[in-house]
N, C-alpha and C positions, 0 to 999 in steps of 0.2 A: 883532634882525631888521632886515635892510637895506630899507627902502619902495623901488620900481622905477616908483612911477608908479600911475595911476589907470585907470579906463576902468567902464563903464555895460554890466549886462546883465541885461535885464530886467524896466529900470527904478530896479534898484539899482546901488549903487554899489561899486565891487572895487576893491582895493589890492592891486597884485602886492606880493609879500615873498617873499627868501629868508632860512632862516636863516643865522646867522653862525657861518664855521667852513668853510662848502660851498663859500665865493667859489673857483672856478678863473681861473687869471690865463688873460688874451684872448691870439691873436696877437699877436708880441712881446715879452711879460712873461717873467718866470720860471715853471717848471713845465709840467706836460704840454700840450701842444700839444691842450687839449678843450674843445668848449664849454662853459658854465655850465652846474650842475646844474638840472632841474626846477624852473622856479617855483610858486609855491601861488597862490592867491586866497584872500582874505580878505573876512570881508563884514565892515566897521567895524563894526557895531551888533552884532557876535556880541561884539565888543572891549570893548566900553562895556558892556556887561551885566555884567562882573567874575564869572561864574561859575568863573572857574578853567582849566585845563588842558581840560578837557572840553569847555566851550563852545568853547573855541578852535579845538580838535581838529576839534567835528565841522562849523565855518566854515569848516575848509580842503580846498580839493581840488585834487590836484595832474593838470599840463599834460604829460603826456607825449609828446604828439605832435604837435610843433610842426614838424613837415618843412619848413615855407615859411622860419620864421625860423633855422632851421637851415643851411638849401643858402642862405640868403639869405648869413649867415654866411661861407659858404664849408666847411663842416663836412660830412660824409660821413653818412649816413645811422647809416654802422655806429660811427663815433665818438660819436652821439650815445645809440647804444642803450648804449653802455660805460660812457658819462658816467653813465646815468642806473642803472645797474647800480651805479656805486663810491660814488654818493652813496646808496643806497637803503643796501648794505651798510654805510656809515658811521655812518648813523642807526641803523641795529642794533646795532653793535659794543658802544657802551658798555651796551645792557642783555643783555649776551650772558654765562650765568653758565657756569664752568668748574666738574664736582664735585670736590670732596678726596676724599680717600680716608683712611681711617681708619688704624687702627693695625693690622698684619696681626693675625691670631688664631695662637694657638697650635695646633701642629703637631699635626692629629687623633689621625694613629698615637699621638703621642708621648704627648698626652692620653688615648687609648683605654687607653694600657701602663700608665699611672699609675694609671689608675680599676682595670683587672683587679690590678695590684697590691697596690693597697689592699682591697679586698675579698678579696682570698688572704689577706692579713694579719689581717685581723679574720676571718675564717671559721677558718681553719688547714685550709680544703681544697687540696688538690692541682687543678692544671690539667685535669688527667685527669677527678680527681671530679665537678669542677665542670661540665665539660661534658658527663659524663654526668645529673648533676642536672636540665641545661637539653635534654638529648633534640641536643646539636650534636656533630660531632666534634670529638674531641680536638686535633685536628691546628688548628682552628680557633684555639681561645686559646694554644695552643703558640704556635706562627707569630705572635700578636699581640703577646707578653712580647718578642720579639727587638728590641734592638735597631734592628734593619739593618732590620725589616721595613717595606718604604714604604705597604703597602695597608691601606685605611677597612676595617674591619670593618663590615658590613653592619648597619643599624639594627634591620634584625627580631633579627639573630644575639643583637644587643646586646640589646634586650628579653626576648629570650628568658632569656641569663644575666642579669642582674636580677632578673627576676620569679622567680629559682631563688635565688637570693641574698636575697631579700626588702628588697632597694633598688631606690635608682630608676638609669635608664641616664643614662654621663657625657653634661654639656651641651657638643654641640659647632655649639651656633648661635655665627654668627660675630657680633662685637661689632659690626664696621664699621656706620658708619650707610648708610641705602636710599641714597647717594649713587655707593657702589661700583660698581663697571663689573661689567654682566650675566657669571652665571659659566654653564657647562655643564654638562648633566646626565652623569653618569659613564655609560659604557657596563659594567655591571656584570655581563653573564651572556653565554651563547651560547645558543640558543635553538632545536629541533628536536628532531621524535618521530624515535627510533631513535636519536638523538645520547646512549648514556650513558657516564657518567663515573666515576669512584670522587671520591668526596665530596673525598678530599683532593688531588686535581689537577685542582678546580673553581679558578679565579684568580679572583682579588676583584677585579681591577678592569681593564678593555681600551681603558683612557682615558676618550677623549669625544667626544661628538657635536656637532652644532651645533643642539642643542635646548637651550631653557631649562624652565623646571618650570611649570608650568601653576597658574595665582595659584587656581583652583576649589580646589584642595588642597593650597592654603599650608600650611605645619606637620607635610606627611604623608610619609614616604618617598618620590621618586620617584626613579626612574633609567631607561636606557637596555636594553634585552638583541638583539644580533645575529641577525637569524633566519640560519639553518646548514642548513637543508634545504627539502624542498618540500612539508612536510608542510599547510602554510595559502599555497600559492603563486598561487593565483587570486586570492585579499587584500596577501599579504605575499610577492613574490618574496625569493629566497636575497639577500642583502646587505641588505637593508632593516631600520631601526632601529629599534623599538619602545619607546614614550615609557609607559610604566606606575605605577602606583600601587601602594604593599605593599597587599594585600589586607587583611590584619588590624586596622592601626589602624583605616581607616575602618569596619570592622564589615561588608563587603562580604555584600551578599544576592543572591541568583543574578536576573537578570533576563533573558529571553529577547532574542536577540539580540544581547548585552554578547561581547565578544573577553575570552579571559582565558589567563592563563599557568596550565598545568599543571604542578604537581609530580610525578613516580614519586620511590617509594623503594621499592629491592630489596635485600636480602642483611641484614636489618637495620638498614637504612640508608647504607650504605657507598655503593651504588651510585646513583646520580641522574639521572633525564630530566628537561628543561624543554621543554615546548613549548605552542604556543599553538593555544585551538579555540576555536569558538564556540557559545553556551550556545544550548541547546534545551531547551523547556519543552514533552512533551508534552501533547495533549488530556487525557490522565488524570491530570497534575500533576508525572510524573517529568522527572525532569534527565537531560539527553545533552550529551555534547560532541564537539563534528564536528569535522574537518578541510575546510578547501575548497581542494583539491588538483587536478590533473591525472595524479595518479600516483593511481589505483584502491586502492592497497594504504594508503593511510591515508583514503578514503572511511568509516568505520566509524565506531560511536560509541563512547567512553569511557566508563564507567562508576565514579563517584564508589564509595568503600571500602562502603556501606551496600548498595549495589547491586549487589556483586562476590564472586563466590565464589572468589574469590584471595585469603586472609589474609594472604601473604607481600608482596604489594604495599602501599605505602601511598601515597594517594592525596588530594592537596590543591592548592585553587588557591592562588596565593602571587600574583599580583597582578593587577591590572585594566588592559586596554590602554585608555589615555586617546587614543593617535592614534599616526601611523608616519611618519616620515624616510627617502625613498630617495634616496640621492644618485646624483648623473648622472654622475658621474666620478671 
């Protein structure tokens, strides 16, 4: 520390100091053409007490606004806000940490093809069977054994064939340590009533959004789904992204008020609607699921499989809306 002198305030006594390293050379020297950074004040006796870095710390307080000895100088006002800007950031630098980044993880797909692999191997079922075991389409683990194929198989899919298998689903937590640069949630589904599909020209996955996963349900499925219609458009206009939870693992219980994604299945299952409504718990205890629409034709309520005298339909919620992303442009 350089001492600059003395001076009385308060009765006490102060020792200007800066420290060593900040010196900027005056008019005429080498180097930027700026005043000297901020000095501190020191009160001696915080010095003499040897408590350490702390004590030190909290004897000093620094002078930023010194305009008379500045213009005295000849130094500009806005020179001096600079100065005291590149010395602040200096003193930051060296505790400024940078994260590593880990060793990537192995390639999901590539991991998912290996795990349905081995399980075909020790079962001796067929693709086919196997997805009938687990109530998914065929087309499902097909499309997952390719090669070429670049898309995650969905974790519900994957628990589903497990628990048909009586193993457990492959781990595809990533090794890297929490240092890692935040990742995005996958935009996984399309999402609106009247939107159906045949099961196997559902696409696994329509990128990503600029949402990360919500730390309340660390550990649990989460992804992104599109809304595609205007069936919840007084909540959820048509482009708006919804940040969801799989229903299943957490054990989800209907609560009044709660957004949730509906499943239809028609034809056997072949055929698919997803759309989202919100839970109504009548005065007498039953469940309803509404649309909040503008369009009159999806004002109506849904009625859960127990409630429906439609056996050909099946009807399940598949995940819980945690919150929605509209982007502006």
């Amino acid at each position: 520390m350089l001492s600059l002198g003395t001076e009385t305030l308060g009765g006490q006594q102060l020792v200007e100091v800066m420290p060593r390293g900040l010196e900027v050379p005056q008019r005429g020297g080498h180097g930027p053409n700026l005043p000297p950074p901020p000095k501190r004040r020191v009160d001696p006796r915080a010095l003499e007490h040897g408590r350490g870095r702390n004590a030190r710390a909290g004897a000093i307080s620094f002078e930023l606004g010194q305009e008379a000895r500045a213009f005295r100088d000849g130094h500009s006002e806005l020179e001096c806000c600079i100065n005291a800007v590149r010395a602040s950031a200096f003193m930051l630098l060296p505790h400024t940490a940078f994260p590593l980044h880990g060793p990537p993880r192995m390639d999901a797909p590539q991991k998912i093809r290996e795990w349905l692999e081995e399980i075909i191997h020790k079962t001796g079922w067929s693709a086919a069977h196997w997805a009938s075991e687990a109530d998914v389409a065929a087309s499902t683990v097909q499309r997952a054994l390719k090669p070429e194929y670049p898309f995650v198989t969905s974790s519900r899919t994957l628990s589903k064939l497990a628990a048909a298998a009586g193993v457990s689903p492959p781990d595809l937590v990533d090794p890297a340590p929490n240092t890692k640069p935040a990742t995005f949630l996958e935009i996984r589904y399309e999402v609106g009533a009247g939107m159906w599909r045949r099961v196997d020209d559902v696409q696994e996955s329509y990128g990503s959004g600029p949402v990360m996963a919500d730390p309340t349900f660390a550990g649990f499925p989460q992804w992104l789904e599109r809304v595609v219609s205007d069936s919840m458009d007084l909540e959820y206009p048509v482009g708006t992204l919804l940040h969801v939870v799989d229903a299943i693992p957490i054990h989800y219980s209907i609560r009044h008020g709660d957004h949730v994604v509906i499943e239809r299945k028609q034809m056997g299952g072949s055929m698919v609607e997803r759309t989202v409504k919100e839970v109504v718990v009548t005065p007498k205890g039953g469940v309803q699921f509404w649309g909040r629409s503008r369009n009159p034709k999806w004002n109506q309520a849904l009625q859960m499989n127990g409630d429906r005298d439609d056996e050909t339909e099946e009807v399940s919620i598949a995940a819980l809306v945690l919150g929605s992303y509209r982007p502006r442009r």
